[in-house]
PyMOL Python script that loads the backbone (N, CA, C, O; Angstrom):
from pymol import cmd

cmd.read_pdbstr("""\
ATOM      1  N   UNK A   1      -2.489 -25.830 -24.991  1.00  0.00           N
ATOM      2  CA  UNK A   1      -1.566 -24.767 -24.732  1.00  0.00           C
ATOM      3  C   UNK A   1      -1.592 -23.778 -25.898  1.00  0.00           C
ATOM      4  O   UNK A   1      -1.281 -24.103 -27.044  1.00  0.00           O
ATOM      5  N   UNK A   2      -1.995 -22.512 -25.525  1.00  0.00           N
ATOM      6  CA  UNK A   2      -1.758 -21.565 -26.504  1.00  0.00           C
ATOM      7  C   UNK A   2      -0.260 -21.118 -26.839  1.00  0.00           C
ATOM      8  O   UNK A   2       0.697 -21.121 -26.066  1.00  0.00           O
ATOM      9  N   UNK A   3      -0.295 -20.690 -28.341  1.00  0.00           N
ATOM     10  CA  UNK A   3       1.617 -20.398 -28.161  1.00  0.00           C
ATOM     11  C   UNK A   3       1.355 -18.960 -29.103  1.00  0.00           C
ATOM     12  O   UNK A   3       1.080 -18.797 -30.292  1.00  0.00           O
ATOM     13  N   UNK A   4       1.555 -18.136 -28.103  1.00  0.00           N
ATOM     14  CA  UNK A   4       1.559 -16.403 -28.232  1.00  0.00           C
ATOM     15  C   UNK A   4       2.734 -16.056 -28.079  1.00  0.00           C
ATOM     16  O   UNK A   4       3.527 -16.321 -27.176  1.00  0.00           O
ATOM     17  N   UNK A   5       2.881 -15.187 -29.381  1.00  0.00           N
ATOM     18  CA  UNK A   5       4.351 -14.236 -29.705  1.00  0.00           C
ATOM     19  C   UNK A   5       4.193 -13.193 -29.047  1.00  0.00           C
ATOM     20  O   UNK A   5       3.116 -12.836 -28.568  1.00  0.00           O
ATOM     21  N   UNK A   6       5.180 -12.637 -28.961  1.00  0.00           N
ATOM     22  CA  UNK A   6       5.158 -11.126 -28.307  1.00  0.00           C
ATOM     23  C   UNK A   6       6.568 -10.705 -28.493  1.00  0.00           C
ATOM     24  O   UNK A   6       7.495 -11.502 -28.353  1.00  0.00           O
ATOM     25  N   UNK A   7       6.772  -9.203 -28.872  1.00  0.00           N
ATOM     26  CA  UNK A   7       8.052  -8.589 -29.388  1.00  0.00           C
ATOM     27  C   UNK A   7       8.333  -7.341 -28.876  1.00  0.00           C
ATOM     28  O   UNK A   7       7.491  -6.683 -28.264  1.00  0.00           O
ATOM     29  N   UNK A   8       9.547  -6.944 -29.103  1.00  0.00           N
ATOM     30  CA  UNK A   8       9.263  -5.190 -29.408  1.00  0.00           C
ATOM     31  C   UNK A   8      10.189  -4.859 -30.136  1.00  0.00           C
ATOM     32  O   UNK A   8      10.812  -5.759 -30.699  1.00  0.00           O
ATOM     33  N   UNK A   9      10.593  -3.367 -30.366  1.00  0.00           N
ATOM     34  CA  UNK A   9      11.439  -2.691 -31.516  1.00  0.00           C
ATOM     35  C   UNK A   9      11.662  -1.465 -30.522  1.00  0.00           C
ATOM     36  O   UNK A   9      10.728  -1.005 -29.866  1.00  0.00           O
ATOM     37  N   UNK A  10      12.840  -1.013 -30.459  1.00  0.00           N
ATOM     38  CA  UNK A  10      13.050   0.464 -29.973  1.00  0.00           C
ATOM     39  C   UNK A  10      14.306   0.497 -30.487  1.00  0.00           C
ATOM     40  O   UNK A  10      15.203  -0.335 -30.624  1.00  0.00           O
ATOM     41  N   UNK A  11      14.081   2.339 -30.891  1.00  0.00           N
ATOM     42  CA  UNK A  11      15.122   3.146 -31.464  1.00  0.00           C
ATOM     43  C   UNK A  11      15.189   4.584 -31.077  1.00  0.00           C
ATOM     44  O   UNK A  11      14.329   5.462 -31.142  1.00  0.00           O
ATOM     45  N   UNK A  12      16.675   4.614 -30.572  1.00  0.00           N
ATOM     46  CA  UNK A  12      17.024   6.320 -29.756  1.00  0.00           C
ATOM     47  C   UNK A  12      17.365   7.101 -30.856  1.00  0.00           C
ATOM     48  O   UNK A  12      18.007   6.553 -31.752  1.00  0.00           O
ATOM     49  N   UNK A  13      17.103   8.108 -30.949  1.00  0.00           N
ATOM     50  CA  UNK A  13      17.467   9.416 -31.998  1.00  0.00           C
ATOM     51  C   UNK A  13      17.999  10.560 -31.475  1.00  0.00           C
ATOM     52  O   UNK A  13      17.193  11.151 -30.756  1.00  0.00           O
ATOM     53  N   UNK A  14      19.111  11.107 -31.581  1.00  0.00           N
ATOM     54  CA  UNK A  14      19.860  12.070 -30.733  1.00  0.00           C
ATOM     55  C   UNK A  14      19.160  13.281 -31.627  1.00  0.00           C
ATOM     56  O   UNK A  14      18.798  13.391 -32.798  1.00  0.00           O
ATOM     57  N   UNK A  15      19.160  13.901 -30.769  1.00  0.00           N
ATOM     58  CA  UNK A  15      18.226  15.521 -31.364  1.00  0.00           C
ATOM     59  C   UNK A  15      19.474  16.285 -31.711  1.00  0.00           C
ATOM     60  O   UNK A  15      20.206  16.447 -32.688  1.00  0.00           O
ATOM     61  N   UNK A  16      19.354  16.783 -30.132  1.00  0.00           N
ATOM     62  CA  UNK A  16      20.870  17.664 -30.408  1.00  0.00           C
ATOM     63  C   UNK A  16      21.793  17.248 -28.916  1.00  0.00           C
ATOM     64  O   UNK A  16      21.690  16.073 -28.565  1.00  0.00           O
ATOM     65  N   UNK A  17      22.283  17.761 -28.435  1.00  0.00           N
ATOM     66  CA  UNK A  17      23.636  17.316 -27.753  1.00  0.00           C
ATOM     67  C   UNK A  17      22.738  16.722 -25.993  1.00  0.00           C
ATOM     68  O   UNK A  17      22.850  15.678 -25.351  1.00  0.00           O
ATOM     69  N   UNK A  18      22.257  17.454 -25.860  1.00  0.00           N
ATOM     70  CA  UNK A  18      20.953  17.426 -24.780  1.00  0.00           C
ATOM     71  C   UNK A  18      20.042  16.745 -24.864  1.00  0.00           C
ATOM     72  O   UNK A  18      19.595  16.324 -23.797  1.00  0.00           O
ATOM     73  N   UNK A  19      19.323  16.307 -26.208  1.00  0.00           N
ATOM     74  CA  UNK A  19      17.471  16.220 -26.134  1.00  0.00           C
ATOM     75  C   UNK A  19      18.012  15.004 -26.974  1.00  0.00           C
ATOM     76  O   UNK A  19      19.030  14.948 -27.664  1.00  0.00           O
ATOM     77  N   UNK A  20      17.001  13.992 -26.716  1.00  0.00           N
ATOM     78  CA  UNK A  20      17.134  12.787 -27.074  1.00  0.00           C
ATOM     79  C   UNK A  20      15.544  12.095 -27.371  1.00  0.00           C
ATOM     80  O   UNK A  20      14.814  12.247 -26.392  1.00  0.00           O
ATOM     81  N   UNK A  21      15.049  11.550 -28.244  1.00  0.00           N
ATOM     82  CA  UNK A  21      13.734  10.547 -29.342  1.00  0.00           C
ATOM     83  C   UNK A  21      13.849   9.650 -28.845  1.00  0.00           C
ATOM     84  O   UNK A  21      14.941   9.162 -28.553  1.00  0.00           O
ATOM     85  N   UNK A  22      12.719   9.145 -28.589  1.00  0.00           N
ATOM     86  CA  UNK A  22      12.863   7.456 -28.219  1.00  0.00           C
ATOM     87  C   UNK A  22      11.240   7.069 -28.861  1.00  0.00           C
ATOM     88  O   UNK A  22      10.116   7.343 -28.442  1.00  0.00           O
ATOM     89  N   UNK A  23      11.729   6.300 -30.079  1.00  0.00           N
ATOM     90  CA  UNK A  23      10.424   5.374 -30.374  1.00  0.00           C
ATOM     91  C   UNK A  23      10.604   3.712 -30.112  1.00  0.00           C
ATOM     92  O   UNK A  23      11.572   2.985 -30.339  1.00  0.00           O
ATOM     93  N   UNK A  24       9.301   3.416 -29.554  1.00  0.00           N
ATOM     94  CA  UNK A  24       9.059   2.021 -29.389  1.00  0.00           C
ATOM     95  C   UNK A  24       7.804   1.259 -29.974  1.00  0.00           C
ATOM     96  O   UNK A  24       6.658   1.681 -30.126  1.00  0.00           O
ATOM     97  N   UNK A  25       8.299   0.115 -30.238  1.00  0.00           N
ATOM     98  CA  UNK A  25       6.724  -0.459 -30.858  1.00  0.00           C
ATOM     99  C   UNK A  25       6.576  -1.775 -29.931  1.00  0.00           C
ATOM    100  O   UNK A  25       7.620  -2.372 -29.669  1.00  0.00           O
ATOM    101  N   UNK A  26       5.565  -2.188 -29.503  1.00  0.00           N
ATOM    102  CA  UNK A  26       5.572  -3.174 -28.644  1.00  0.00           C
ATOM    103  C   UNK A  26       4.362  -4.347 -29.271  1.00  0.00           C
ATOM    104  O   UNK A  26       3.393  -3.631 -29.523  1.00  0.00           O
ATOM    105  N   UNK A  27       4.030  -5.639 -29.590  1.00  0.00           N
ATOM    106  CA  UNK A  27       3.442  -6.477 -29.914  1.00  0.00           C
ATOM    107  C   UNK A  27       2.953  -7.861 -29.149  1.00  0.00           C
ATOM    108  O   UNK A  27       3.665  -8.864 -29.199  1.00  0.00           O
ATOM    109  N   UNK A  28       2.017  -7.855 -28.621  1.00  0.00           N
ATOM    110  CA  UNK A  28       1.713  -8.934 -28.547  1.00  0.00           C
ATOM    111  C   UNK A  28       0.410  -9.473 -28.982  1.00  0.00           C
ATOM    112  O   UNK A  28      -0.667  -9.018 -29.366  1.00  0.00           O
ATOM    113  N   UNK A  29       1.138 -11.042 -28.689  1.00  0.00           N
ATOM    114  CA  UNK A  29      -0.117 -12.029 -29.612  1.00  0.00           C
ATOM    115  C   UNK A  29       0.618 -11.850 -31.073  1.00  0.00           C
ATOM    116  O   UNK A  29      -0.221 -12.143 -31.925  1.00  0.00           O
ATOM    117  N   UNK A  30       1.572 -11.568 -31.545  1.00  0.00           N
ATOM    118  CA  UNK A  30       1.525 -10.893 -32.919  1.00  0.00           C
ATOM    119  C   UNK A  30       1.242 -11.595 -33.992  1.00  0.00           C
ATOM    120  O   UNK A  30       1.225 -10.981 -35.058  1.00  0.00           O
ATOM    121  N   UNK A  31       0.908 -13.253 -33.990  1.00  0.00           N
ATOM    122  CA  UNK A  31       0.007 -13.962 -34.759  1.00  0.00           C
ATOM    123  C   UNK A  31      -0.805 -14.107 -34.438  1.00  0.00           C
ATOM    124  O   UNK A  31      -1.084 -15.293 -34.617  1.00  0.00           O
ATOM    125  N   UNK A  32      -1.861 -13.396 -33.792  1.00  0.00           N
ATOM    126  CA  UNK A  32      -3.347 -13.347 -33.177  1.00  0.00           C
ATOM    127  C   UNK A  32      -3.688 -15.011 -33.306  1.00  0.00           C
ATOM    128  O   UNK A  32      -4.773 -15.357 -33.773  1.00  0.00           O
ATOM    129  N   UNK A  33      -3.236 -15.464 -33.104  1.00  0.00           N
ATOM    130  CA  UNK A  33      -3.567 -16.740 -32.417  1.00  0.00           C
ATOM    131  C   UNK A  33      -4.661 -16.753 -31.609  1.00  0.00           C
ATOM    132  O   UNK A  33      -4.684 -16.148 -30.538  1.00  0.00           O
ATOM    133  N   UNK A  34      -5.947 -17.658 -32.210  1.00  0.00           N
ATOM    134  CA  UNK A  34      -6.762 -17.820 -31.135  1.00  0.00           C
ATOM    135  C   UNK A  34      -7.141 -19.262 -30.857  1.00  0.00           C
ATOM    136  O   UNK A  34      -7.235 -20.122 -31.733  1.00  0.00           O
ATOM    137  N   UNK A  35      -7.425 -19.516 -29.105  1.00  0.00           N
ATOM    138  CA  UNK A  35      -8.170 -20.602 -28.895  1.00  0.00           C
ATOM    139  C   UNK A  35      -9.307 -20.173 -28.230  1.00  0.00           C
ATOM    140  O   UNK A  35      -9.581 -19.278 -27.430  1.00  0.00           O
ATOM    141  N   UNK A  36     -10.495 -22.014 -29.382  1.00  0.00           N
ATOM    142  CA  UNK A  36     -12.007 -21.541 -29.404  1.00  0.00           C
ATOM    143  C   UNK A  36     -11.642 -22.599 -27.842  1.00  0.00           C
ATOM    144  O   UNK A  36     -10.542 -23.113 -27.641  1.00  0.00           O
ATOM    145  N   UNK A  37     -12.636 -22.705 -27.062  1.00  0.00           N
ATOM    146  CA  UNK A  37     -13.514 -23.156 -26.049  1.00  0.00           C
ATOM    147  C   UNK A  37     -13.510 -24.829 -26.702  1.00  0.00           C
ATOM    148  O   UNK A  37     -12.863 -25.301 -27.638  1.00  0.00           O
ATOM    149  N   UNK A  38     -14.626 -25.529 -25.675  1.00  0.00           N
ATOM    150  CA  UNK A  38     -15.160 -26.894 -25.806  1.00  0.00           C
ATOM    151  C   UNK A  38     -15.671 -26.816 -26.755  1.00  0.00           C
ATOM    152  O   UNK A  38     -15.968 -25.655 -27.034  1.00  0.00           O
ATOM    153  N   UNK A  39     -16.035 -27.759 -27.679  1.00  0.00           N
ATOM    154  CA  UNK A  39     -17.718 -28.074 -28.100  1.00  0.00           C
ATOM    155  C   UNK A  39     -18.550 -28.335 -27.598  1.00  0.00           C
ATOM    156  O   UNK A  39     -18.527 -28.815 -26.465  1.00  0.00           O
ATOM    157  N   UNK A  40     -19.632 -28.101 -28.295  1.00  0.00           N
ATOM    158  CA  UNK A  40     -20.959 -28.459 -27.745  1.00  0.00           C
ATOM    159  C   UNK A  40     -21.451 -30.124 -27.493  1.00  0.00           C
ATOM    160  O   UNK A  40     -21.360 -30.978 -28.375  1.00  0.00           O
ATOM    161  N   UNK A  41     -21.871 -30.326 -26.406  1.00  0.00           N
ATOM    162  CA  UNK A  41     -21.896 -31.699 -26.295  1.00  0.00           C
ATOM    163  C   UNK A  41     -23.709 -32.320 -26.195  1.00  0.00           C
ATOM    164  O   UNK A  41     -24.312 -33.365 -25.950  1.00  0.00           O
ATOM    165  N   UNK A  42     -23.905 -31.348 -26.447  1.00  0.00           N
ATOM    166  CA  UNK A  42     -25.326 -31.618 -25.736  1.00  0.00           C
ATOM    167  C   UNK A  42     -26.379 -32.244 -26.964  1.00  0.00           C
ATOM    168  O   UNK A  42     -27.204 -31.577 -27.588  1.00  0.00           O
ATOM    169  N   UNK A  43     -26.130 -33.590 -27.108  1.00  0.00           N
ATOM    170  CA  UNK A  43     -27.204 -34.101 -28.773  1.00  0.00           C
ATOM    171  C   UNK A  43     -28.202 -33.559 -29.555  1.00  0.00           C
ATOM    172  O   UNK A  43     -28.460 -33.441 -30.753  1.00  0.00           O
ATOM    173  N   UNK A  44     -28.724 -33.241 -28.388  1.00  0.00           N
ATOM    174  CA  UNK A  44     -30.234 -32.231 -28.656  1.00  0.00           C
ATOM    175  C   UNK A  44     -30.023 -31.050 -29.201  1.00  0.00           C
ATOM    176  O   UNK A  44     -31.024 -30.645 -29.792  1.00  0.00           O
ATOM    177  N   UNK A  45     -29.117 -30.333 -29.239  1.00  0.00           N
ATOM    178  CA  UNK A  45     -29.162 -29.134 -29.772  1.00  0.00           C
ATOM    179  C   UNK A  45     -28.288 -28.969 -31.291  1.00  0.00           C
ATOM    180  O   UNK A  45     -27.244 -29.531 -31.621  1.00  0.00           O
ATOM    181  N   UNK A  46     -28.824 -28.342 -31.782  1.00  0.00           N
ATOM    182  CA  UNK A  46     -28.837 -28.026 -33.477  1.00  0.00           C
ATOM    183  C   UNK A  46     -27.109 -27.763 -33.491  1.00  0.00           C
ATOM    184  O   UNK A  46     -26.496 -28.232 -34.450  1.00  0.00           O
ATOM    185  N   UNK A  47     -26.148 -26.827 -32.158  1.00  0.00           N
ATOM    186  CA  UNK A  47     -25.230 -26.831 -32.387  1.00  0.00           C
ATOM    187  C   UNK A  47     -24.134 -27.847 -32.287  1.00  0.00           C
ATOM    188  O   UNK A  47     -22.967 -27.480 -32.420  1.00  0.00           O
ATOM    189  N   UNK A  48     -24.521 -29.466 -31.995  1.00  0.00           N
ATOM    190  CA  UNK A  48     -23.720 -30.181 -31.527  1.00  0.00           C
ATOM    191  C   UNK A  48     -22.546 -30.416 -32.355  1.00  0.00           C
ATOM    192  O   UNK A  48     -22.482 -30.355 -33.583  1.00  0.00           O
ATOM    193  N   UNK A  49     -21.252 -30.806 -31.180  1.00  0.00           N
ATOM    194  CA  UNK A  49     -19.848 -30.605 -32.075  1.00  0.00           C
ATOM    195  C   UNK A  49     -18.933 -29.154 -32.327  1.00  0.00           C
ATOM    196  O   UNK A  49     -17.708 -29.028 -32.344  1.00  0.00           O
ATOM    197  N   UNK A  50     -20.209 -27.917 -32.551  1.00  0.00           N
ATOM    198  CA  UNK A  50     -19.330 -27.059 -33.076  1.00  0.00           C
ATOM    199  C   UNK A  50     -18.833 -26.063 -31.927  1.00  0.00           C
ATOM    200  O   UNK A  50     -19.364 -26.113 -30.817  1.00  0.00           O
ATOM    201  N   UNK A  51     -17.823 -25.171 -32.204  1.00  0.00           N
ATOM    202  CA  UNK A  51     -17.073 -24.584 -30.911  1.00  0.00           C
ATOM    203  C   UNK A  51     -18.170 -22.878 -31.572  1.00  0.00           C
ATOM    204  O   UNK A  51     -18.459 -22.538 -32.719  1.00  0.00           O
ATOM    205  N   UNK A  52     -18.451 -22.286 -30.359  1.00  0.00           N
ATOM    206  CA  UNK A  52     -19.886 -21.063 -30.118  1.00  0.00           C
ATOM    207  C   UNK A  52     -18.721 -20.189 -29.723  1.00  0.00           C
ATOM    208  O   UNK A  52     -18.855 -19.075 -30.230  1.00  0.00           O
ATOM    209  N   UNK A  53     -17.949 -20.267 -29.212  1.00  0.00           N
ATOM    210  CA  UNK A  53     -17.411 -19.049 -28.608  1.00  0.00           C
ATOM    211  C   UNK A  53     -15.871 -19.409 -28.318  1.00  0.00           C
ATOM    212  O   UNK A  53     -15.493 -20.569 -28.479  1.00  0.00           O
ATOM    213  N   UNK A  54     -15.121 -18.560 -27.955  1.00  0.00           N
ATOM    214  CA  UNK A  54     -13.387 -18.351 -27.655  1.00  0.00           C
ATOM    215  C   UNK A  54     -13.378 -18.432 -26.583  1.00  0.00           C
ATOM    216  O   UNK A  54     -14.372 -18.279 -25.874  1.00  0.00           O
ATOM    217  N   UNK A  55     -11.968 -18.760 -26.094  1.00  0.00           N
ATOM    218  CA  UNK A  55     -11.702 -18.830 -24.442  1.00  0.00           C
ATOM    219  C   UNK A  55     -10.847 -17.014 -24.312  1.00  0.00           C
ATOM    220  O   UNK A  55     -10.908 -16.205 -25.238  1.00  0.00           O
ATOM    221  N   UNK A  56     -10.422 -16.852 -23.522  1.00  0.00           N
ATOM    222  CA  UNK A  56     -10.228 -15.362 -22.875  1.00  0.00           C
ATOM    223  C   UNK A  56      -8.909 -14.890 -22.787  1.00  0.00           C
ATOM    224  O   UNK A  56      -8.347 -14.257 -21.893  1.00  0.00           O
ATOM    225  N   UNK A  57      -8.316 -15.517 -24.410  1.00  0.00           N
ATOM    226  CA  UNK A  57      -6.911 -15.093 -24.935  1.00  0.00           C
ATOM    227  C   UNK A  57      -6.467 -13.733 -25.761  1.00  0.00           C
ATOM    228  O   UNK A  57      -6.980 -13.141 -26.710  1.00  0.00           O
ATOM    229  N   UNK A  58      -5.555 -13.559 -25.152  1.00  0.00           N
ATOM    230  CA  UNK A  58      -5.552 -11.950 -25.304  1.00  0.00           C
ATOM    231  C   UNK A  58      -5.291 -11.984 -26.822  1.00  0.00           C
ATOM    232  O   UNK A  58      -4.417 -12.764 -27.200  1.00  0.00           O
ATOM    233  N   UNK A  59      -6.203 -10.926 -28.125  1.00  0.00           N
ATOM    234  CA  UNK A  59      -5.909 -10.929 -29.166  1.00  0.00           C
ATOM    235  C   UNK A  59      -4.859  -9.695 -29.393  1.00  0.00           C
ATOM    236  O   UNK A  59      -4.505  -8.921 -28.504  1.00  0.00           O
ATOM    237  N   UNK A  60      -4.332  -9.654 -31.063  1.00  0.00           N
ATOM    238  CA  UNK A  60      -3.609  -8.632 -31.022  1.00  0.00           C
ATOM    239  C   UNK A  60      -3.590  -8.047 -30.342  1.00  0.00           C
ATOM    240  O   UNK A  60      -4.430  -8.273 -29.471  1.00  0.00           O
ATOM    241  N   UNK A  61      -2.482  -6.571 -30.078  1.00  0.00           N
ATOM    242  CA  UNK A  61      -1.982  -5.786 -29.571  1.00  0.00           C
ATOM    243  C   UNK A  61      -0.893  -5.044 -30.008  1.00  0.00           C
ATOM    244  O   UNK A  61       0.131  -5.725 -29.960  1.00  0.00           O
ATOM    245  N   UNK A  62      -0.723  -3.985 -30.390  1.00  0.00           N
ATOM    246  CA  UNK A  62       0.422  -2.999 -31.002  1.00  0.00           C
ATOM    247  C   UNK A  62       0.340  -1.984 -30.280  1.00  0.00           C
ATOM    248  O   UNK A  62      -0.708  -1.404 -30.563  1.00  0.00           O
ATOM    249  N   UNK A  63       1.072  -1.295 -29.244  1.00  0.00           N
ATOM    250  CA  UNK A  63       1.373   0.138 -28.685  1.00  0.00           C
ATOM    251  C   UNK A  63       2.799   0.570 -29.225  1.00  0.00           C
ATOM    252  O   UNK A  63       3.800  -0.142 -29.302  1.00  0.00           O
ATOM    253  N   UNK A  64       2.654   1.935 -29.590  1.00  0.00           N
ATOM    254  CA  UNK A  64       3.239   2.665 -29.689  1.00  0.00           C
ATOM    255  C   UNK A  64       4.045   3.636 -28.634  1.00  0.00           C
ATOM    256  O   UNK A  64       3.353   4.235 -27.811  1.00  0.00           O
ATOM    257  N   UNK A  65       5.053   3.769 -28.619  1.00  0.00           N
ATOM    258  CA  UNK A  65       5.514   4.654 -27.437  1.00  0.00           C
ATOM    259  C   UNK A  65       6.573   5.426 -27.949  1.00  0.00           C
ATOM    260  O   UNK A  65       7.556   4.981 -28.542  1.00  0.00           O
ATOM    261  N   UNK A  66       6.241   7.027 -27.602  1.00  0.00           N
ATOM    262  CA  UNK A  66       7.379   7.837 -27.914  1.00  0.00           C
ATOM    263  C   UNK A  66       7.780   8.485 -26.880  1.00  0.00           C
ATOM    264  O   UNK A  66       6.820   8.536 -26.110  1.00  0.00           O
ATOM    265  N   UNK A  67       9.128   9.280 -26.210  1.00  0.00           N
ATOM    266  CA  UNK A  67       9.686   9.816 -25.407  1.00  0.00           C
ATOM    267  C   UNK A  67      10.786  10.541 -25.911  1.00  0.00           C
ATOM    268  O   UNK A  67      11.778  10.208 -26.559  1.00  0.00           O
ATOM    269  N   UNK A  68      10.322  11.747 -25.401  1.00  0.00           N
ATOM    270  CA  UNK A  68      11.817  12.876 -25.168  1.00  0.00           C
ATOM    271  C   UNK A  68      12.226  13.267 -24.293  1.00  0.00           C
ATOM    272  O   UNK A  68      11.426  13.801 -23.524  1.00  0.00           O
ATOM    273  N   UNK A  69      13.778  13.229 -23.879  1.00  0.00           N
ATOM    274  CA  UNK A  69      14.617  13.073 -22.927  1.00  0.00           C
ATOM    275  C   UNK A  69      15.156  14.392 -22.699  1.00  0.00           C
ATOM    276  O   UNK A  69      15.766  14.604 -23.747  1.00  0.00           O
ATOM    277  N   UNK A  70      15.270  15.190 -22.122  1.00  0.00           N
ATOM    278  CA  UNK A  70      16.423  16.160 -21.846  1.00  0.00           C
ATOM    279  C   UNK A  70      17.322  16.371 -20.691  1.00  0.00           C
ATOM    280  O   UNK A  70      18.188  17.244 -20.735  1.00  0.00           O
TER     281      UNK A  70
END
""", "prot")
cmd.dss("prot")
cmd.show_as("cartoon", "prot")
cmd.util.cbc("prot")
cmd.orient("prot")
């Protein structure tokens, strides 16, 4: 079982009486946590035991998002 964080942050900013800021930060994975695949099982080959490649877990991620309201 993989164990992936994921967060966010948002903050409104009044402009003026009308118009309104909106920043957001959004995260996931945010300890880039990765899982490798099997090992290699196959005796014969020079790589036996070691893990060749990752399974198809989403790494970091940070978006940004801004919006103005009126």
């Amino acid at each position: 079982m993989t164990n992936i964080w994921s967060g966010n942050i948002q903050r409104d900013f009044r402009i003026t009486e009308r118009f309104s800021f909106r920043f957001r930060v959004d995260a996931l994975n945010l300890a880039n946590r990765t899982q490798f695949d099997t090992p290699d099982v196959n005796p014969v080959l020079t790589t036996f035991g070691s893990c060749t490649a990752q399974s198809l877990t989403v790494k970091r991620w940070i978006q940004f998002t801004m919006r103005v309201a009126f």
